[in-house]
C-alpha positions in Angstrom: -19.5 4.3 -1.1 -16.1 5.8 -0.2 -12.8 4.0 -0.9 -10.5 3.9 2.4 -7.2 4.1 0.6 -4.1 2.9 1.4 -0.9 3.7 0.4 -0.3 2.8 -3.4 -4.0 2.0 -4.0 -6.2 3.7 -6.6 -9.8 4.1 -7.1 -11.6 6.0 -10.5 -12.7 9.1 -10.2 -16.7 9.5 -11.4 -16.7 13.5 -11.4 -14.3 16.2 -13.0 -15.4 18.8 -10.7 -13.8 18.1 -7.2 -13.0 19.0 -3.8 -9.5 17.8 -1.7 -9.8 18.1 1.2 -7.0 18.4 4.1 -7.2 17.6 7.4 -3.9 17.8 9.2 -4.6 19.3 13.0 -1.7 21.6 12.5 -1.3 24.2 9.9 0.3 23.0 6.8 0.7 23.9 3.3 -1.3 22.9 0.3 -0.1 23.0 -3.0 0.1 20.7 -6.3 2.3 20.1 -9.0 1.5 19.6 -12.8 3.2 17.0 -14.8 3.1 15.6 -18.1 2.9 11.8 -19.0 6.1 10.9 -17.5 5.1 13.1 -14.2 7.9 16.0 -15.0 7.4 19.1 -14.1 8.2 21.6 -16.7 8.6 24.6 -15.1 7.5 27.2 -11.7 4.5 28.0 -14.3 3.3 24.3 -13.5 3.0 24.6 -9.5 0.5 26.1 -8.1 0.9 26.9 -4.4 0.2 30.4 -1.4 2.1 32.3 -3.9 0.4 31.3 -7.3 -2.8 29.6 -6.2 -4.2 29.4 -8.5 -4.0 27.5 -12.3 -6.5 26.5 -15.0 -8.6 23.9 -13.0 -7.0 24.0 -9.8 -6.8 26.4 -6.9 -5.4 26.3 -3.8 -5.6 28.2 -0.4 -3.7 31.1 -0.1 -1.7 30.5 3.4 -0.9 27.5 6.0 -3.8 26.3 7.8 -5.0 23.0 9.6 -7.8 22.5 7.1 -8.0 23.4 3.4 -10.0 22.6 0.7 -8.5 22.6 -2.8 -10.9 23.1 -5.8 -10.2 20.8 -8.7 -11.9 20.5 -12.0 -9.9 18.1 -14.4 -12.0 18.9 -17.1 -10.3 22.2 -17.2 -6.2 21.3 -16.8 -4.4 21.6 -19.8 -4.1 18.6 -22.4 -0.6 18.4 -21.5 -0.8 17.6 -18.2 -1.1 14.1 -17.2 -0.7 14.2 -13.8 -1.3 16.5 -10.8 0.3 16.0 -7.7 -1.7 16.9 -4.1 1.6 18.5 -1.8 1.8 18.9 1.3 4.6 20.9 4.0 5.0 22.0 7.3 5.7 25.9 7.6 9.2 26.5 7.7 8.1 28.5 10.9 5.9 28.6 13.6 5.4 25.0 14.3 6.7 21.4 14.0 9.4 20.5 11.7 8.8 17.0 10.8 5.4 15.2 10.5 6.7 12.1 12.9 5.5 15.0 15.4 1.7 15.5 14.6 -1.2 13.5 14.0 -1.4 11.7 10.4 -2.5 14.2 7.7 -5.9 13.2 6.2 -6.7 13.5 2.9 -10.2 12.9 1.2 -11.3 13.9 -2.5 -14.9 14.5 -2.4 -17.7 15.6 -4.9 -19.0 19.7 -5.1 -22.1 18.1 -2.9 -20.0 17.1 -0.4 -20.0 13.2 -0.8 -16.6 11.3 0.0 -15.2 10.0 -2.9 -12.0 8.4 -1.4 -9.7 8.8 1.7 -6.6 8.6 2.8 -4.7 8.4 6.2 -0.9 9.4 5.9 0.6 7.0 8.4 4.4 6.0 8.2 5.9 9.7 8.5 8.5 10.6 10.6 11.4 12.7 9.7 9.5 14.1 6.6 8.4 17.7 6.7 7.1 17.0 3.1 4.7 14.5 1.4 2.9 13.9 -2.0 -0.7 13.1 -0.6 -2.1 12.1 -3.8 -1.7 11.7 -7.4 -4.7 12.3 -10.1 -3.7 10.3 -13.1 -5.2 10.0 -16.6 -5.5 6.5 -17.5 -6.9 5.9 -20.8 -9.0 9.1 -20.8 -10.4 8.8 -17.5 -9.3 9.9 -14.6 -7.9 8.1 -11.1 -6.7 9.1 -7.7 -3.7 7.1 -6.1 -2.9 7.3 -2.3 1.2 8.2 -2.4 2.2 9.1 0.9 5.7 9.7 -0.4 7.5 12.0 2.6 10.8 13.8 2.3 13.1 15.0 4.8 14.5 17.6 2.6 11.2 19.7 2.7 9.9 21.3 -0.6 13.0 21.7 -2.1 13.6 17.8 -1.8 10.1 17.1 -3.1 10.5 19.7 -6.0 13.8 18.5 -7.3 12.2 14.8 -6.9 9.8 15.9 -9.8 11.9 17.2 -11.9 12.1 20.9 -11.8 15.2 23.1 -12.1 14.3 26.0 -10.2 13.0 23.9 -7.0 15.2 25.5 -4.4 14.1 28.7 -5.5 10.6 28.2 -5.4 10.6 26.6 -2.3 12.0 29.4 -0.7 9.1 31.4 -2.1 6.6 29.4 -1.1 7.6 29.7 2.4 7.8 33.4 2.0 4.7 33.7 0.9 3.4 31.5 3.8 5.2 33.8 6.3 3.9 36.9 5.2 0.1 34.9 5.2 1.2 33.8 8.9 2.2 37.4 9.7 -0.8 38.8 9.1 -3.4 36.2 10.6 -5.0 37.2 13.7 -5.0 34.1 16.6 -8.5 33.2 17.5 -9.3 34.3 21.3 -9.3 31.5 23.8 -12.6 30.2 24.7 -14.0 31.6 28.1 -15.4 29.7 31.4 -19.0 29.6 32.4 -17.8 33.1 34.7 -16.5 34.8 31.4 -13.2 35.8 32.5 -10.9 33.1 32.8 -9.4 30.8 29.6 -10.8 26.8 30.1 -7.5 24.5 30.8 -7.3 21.5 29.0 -4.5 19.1 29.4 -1.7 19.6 26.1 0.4 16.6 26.0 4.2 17.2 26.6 6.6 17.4 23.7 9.4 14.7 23.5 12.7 16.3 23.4 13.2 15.8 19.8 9.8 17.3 19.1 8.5 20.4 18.0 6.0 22.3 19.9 2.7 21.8 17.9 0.1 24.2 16.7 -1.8 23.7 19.9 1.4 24.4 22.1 1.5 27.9 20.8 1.9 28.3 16.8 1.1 31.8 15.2 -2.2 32.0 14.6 -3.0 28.3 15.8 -6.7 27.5 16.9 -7.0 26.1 20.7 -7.9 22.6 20.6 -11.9 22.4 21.0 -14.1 19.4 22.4 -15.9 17.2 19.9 -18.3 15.6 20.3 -17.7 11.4 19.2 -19.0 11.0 15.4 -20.2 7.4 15.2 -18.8 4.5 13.0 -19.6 4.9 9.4 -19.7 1.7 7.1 -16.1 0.9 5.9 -15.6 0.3 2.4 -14.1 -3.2 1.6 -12.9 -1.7 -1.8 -9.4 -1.4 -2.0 -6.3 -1.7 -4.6 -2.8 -2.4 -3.4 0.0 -0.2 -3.8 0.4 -1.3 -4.1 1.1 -3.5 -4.3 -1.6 -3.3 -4.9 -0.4 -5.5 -2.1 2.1 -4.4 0.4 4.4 -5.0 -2.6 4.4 -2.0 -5.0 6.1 5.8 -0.5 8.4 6.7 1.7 11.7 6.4 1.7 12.0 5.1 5.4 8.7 4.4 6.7 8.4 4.8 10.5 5.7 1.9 11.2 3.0 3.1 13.5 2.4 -0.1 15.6 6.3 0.1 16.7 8.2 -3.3 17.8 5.7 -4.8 19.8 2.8 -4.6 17.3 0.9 -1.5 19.6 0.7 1.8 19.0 2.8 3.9 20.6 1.6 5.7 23.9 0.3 9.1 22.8 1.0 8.6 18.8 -1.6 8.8 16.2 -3.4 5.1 15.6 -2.4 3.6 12.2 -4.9 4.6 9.7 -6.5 7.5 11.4 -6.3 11.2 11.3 -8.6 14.2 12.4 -11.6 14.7 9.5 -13.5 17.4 8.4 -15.2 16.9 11.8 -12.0 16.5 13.5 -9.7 18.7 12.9 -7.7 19.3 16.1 -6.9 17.0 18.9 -9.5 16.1 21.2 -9.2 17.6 24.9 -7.9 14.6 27.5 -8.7 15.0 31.2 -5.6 16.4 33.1 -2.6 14.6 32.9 -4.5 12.2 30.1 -3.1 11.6 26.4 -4.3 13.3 23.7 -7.1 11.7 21.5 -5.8 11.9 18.0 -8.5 9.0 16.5 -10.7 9.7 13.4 -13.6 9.8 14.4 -15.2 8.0 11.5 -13.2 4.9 12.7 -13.8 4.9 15.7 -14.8 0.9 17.1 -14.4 -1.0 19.4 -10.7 -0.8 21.2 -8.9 -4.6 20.6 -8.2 -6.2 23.3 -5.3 -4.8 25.8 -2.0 -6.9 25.7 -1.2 -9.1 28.7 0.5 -7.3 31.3 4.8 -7.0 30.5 7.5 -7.4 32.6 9.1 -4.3 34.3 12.2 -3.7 31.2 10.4 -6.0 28.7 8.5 -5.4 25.7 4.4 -5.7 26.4 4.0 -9.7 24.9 2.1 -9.5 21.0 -1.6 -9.9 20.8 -3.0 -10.8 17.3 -5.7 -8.4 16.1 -3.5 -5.6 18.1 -4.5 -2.4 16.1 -7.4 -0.1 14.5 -10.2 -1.7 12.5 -13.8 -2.5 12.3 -13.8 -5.7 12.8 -11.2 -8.6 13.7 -10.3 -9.3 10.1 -9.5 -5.4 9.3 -7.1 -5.2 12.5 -5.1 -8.5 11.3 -5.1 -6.7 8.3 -3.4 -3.4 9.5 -1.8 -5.7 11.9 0.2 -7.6 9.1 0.9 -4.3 7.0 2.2 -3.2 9.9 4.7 -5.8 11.1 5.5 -5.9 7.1 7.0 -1.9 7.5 8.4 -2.7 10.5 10.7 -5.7 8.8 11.6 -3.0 6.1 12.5 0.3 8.3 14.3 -2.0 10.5 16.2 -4.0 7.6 17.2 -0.6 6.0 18.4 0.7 9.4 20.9 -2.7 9.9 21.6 -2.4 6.2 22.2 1.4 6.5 24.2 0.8 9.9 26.2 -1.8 8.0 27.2 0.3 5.0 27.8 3.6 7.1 30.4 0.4 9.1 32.2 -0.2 5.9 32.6 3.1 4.4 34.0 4.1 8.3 36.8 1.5 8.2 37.6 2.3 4.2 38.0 5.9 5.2 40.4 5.1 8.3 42.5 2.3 6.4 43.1 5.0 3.4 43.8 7.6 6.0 46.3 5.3 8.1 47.7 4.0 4.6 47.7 7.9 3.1 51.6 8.5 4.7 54.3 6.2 3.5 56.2 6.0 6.6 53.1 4.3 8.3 52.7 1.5 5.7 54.7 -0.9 7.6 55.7 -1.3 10.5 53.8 -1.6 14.1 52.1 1.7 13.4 50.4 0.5 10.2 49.6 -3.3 11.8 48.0 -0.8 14.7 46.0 1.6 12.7 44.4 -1.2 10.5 43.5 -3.4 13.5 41.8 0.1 15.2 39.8 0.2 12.0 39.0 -3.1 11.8 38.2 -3.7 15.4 35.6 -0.1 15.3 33.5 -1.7 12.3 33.4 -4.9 14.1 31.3 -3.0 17.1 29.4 -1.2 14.9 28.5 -4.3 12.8 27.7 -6.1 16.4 25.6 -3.1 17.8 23.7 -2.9 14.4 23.0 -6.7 14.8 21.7 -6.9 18.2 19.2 -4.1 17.7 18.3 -5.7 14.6 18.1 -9.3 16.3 16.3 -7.5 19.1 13.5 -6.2 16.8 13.4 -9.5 15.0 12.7 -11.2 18.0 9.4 -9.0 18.6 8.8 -9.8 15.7 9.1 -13.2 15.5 6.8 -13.1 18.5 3.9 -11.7 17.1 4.0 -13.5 14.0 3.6 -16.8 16.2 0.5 -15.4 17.8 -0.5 -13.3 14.2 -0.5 -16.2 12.0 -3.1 -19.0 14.0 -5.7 -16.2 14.5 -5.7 -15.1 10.5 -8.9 -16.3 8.7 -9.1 -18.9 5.9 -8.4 -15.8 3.0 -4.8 -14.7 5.0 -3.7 -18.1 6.4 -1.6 -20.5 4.5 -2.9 -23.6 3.7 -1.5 -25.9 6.6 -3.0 -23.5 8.8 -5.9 -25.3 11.0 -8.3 -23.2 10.3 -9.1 -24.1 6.9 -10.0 -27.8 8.5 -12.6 -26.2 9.6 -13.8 -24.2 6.3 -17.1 -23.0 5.2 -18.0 -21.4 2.5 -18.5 -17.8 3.6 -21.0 -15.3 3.2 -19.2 -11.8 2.1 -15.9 -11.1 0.2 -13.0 -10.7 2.5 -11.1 -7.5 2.5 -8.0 -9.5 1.1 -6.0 -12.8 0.3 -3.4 -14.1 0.8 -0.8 -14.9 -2.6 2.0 -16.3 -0.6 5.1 -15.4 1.7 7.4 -12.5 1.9 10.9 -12.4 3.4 14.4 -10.9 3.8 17.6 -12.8 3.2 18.6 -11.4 6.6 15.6 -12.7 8.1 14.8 -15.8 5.7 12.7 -17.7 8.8 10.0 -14.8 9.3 7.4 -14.7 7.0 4.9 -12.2 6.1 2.1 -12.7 4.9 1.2 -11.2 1.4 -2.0 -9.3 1.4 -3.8 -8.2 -1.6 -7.0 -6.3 -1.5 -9.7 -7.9 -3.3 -11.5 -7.4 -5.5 -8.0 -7.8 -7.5 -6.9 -4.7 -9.5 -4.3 -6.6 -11.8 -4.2 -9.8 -13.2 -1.4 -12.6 -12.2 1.1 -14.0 -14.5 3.1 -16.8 -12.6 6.1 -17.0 -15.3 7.7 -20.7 -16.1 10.1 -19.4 -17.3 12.5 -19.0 -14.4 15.9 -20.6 -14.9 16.1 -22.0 -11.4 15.6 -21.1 -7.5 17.4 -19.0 -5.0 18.7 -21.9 -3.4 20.8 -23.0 -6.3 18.2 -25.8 -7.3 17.5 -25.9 -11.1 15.1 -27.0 -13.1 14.3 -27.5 -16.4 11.2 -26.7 -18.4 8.9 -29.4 -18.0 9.0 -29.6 -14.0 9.1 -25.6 -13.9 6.0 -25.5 -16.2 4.0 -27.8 -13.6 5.2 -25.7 -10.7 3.6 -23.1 -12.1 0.2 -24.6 -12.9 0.4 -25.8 -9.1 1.0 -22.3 -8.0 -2.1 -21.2 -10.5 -4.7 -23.9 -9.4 -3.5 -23.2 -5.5 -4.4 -19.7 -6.2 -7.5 -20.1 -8.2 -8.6 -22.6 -5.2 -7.8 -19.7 -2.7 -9.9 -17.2 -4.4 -12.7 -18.8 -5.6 -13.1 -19.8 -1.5 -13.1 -17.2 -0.3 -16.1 -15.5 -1.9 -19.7 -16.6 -1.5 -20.8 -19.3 -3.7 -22.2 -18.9 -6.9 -19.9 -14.9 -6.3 -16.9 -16.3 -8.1 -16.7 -18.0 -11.4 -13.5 -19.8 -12.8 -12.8 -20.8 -16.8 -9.4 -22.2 -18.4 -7.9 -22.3 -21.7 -5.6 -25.0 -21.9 -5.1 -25.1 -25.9 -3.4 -28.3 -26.0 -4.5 -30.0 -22.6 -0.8 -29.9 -21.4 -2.4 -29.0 -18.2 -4.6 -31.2 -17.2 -3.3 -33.2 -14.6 -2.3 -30.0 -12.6 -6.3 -28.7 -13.4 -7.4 -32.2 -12.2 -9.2 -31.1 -8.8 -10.8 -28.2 -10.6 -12.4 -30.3 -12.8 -12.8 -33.1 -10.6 -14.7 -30.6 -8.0 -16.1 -29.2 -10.6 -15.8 -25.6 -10.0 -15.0 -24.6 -13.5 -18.3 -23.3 -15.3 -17.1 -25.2 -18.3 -14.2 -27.9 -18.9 -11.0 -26.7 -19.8 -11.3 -24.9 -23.5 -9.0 -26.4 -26.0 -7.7 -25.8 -29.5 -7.8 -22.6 -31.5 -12.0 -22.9 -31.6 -12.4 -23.4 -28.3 -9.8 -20.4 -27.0 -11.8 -18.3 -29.5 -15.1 -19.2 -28.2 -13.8 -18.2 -24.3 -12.4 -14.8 -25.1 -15.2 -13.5 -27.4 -17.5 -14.2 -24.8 -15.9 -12.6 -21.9 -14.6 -9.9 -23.9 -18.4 -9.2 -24.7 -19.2 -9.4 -21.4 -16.9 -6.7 -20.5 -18.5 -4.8 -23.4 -21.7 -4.8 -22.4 -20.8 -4.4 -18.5 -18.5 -0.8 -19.5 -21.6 0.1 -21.8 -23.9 -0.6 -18.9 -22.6 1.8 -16.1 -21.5 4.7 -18.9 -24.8 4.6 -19.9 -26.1 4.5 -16.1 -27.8 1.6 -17.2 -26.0 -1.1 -14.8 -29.6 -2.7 -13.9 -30.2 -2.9 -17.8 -28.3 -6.1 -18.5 -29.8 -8.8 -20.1 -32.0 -11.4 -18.5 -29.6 -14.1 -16.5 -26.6 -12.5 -17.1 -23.9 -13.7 -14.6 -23.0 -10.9 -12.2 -20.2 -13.0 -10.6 -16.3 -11.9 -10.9 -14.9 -14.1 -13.3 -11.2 -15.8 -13.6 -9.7 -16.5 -16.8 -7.0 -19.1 -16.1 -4.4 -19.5 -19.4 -2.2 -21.9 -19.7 0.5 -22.6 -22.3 0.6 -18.8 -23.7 1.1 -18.3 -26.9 0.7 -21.4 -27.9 -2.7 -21.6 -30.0 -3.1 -17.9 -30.0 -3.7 -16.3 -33.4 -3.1 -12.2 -33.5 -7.0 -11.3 -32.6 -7.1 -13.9 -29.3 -3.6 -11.9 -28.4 -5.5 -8.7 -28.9 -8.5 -9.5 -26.8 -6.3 -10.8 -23.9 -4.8 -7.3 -24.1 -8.3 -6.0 -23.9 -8.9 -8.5 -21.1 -5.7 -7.6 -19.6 -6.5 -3.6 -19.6 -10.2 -3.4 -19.3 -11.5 -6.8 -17.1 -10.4 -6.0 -13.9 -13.1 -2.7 -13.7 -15.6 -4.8 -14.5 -15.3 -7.9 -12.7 -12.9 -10.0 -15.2 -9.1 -11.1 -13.7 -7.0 -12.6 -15.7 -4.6 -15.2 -14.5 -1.8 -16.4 -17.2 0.6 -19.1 -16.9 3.5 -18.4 -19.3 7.0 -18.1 -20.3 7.9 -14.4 -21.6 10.6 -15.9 -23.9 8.3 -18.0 -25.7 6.3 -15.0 -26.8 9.3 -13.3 -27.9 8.2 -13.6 -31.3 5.5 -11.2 -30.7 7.8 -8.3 -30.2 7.2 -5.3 -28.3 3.3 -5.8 -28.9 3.3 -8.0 -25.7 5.1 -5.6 -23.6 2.1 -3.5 -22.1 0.6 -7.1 -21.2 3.4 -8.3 -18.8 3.9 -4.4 -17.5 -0.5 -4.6 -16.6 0.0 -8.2 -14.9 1.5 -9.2 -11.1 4.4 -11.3 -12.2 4.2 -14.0 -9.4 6.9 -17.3 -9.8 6.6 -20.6 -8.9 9.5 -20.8 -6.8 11.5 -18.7 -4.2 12.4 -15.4 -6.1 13.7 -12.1 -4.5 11.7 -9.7 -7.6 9.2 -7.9 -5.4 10.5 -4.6 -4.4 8.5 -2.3 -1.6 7.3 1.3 -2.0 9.0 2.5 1.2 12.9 1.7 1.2 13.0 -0.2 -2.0 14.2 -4.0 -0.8 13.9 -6.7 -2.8 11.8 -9.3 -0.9 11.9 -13.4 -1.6 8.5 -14.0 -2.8 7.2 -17.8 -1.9 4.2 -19.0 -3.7 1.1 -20.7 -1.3 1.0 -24.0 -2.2 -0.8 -26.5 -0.2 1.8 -29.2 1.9 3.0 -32.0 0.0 0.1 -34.9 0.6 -2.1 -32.9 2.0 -6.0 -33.2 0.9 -6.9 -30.3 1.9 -7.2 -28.1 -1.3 -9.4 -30.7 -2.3 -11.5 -30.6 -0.1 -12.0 -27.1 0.1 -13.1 -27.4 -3.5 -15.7 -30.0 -2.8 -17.5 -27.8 -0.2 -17.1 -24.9 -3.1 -18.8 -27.0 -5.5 -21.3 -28.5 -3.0 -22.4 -25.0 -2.3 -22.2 -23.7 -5.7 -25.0 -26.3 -6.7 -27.2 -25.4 -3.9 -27.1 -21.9 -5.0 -27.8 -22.8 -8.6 
């Protein structure tokens, strides 16, 4: 089944014999970079690109085109390399000049037979007229593919100095050379004739905004007139998914231009979020005359969401939830919170960015004004400094009421977003989960809690993570105390953080079918248990809480054997092999109280836990204070690095892929009094014994 990647998500890679393959609708240029462990480039000898394509297990195509297909075999890159890097860049030439101008690249890494491995939409670009499409990664001898999506406005050059290599400039220049001679010397396909043979067909070419380039349909060299398609029909959407990352929307480019726009709607003639020609596709798709262009994938093509009420004349078009591409109603509030979620950041990092350029403006012009002696006092001085002053404040004010202005859409849409999400995105005073059953599939995500900006602090976003879960949570007691200058000690941190685990646990194990989800908890000495109370009182724990040194022993033996003999299983192609009543559920390991009652082998198979459960359907979820396993050393270090570190109260550690901010996380617990995370659990456990 193909993984629809986003950006920051991974998926393994079965096959070391491979096929990228580009689909951009304008010609573009292909390359890849080796690098080593730490991703560096070592030298011009490690890119391969039009004028070196190829390199021991890769090679590339040989000019710009609007479709390539790379040839990758991994077993056949040198042992050095750890890393190879999918590029891609406008012509420097002969077309567009920033990607913001074309439809959304498409990349998808495919088998030799032809069978979609993963894909991956290139949405956010604007300014960029270069992007790292994908990384291949070694990750403990096997081999991954991670959606990027990392742009630069600085072209080639930009991107090449980004990795690491000295001679970047230089090669970029060559690259585009050799793409100019390739361009030079390609012959442009006729245009095709009308039923009388003598006269080209006329199909409507959308016109270029005034900051735009003309595309490869408006007249590149050697471009390919746009032909008719016919409509491919919906293929089955794959539910698999790994967050950037961020695994969820927390894990790029450096100033993401959201494709929804402020009102939560695609913009009138722009590429929908999360689509981009195919192999099928590969040019835009002829309109009637005077019509947009048609710029869909066709393998996500569904039906339209509904159109948004009708907007006064000057006023943004009024937010409809479920506003943008997707399958079904959950997959568009999906894309439809990732997308307000980059439009908060590019439109934080413009105010920010607006502010700073403010405050540098009025340095500059007080040091100027202060630079001559004879003007440091006196009515010319007082005037100069109160110009200065008095030109930051209006471009502080104008800063703020385009931010306030976009906030306000925002706002907006988050009112109508968050009563439509289902029980797996909606917080836990939202209505709908009064109304709860226990479902029948796995969502495409859940909710961990809340995400805002200190300039925004009262709009929310809701934080998505795809399931099934890719890392393991660690919500750290040890925090000294909240962003709003409450502190606490220990003991009340502690069961703020075994709230925030059981809250979590309840969320997930509700939001897959019954009998799908399986909980355990080591709680070595049962300092825990009122906080686990309405898991065991449900009782939708397969076992009470383990404690002591025999019982933590007895918990991770058996689910590190499990993940044994599941790894052994699908190497060996043996997956329907295992033995009779093994439990095929995903399984949560909830630890409390780490590293208290851990001897050095339970430490080791958490590790192994840590690494190796999440591929085979074992999450880990630890409840712990770093300092206290200081004694530990380094050894511990890989474990925090492989887990989410979540906290039970307000903290700003979460930084984005795009621009970098540090976001407030907020953890989802349930409203003080409220009963209903109890009895959510009772319909778990009600349905859990009818399935058993």
């Amino acid at each position: 089944m193909t993984a629809e990647l986003v950006r920051g998500q991974n998926h393994p890679l079965s096959q070391a014999r491979l096929e990228i393959r580009i689909a951009a609708g304008t010609p573009v240029v292909a390359g890849a970079t080796l690098g080593d462990e730490h991703g560096r480039v070592h030298g011009v000898e490690w890119v391969v690109h039009p004028g070196a394509p190829i390199l021991p297990g890769l090679e590339v195509s040989r000019q710009a085109a609007a479709d390539h297909r790379l040839a990758v075999d991994l077993g056949a890159v040198p042992e050095a390399v750890h890393r190879v890097h999918v590029l891609l860049a406008l012509p420097a030439v002969g077309g567009p000049v920033r990607f913001g101008a074309v439809a959304a690249p498409f990349v998808a890494v495919t088998g030799l037979d032809g069978t979609e491995l993963a894909g991956y939409t290139i949405t956010g670009l604007d300014a960029e007229s270069a992007v790292v499409a994908l990384e291949l990664y070694r990750r403990q001898g096997a081999w991954k593919v991670r959606a990027v999506g990392q742009g630069y406005a600085g072209g080639l050059a930009e991107l090449l100095t980004d990795q690491g290599l000295p001679q970047a400039a230089q090669l970029a220049h060559d690259i585009h050379e050799a793409v100019a001679r390739g361009l030079a010397r390609a012959v442009p396909m006729p245009p095709p004739l009308t039923a009388d043979g003598d006269r080209p067909r006329q199909t409507a070419t959308p016109t270029p905004a005034a900051d735009q380039e003309p595309s490869a349909a408006q007249g590149a060299p050697g471009a390919v007139p746009p032909q008719p398609q016919p409509p491919s029909a919906p293929q089955p959407l794959s539910p698999y998914g790994t967050q950037p990352p961020s695994g969820g929307p927390v894990s790029g480019t450096p100033q993401p231009a959201s494709p929804y726009g402020m009102q939560g709607t695609p913009a009138a003639g722009a590429p929908q979020p999360g689509h981009a020609p195919g192999p099928a596709d590969t040019t835009a798709q002829p309109a009637t005359a005077g019509g947009p262009v048609d710029y869909s994938h066709p393998r996500r093509q569904n039906t339209a969401p509904p159109p948004p009420p009708p907007a006064q004349p000057g006023q943004p078009a009024r937010p409809v939830a479920g506003d943008a591409t997707g399958w079904s109603m959950e997959e568009r509030l999906y894309n439809q919170v990732w997308g307000m979620f980059e439009d908060l950041a590019r439109s934080t990092a413009a105010y920010r960015s607006a502010v700073d350029f403010a405050d540098s403006r009025m340095e500059r012009e007080l040091d100027a004004a202060l630079a001559d002696p004879r003007s440091r006092i006196g009515g010319q001085g007082d005037a100069a400094r109160e110009a200065a002053r008095a030109k930051h404040a209006q471009l502080v004010e104008q800063a703020r009421a385009a931010y306030d202005r976009d906030l306000g859409q925002l706002t907006a849409e988050s009112e109508v977003v968050e009563p439509a999400l289902p029980p797996a995105y909606a917080r836990w005073d939202n209505p709908v989960w009064h109304g709860y059953r226990v479902p029948f599939e796995v969502p495409m995500a859940v909710r961990l809690g809340d995400l805002h900006l200190p300039e925004c602090a009262e709009l929310r976003i809701p934080m998505l993570v795809r399931l099934p879960l890719e890392r393991g949570l660690w919500i750290d007691s040890g925090a000294a105390g909240s962003l709003d200058g409450s502190f606490l000690d220990s003991h009340e941190l502690h069961r703020l953080a075994m709230d925030t685990a059981v809250a979590l646990a309840a969320r997930l194990v509700a939001v897959h079918p019954a009998g799908d989800y399986t909980l355990h908890v080591i709680d070595p000495a049962g300092s825990g248990a009122q906080a686990l109370a309405p898991l065991v009182w449900s009782g939708v724990l397969a076992a009470p809480p383990a404690v002591g040194a025999a019982g933590v022993a007895e918990v991770l033996a058996r689910l590190t054997q499990r993940v044994d003999l599941v790894q052994m299983a699908v190497r060996g192609g043996a997956a329907d092999s295992l033995p009779p009543g093994f439990d095929t559920s995903e399984q949560l390991l909830i630890v409390n109280d780490f590293p208290h009652g851990f001897d050095d082998r339970a430490v080791t198979q958490l590790r192994y836990l840590a690494d190796e459960g999440p591929s085979v359907g074992v999450h880990l979820m630890m409840v712990a204070d770093r300092e206290d396993a200081s004694g530990y050393g380094p050894l511990l270090d890989p474990l925090w690095r492989s887990l989410m570190r979540l906290t039970p109260v307000p903290d700003d550690h979460l930084a984005d892929p795009w621009v970098g901010h540090a976001w407030t996380y907020e953890p989802p617990l349930a409203p003080p009094g409220s009963q209903v995370l109890q009895q959510v659990l009772n319909q778990v456990a009600e349905a859990r014994t009818k399935y058993t």
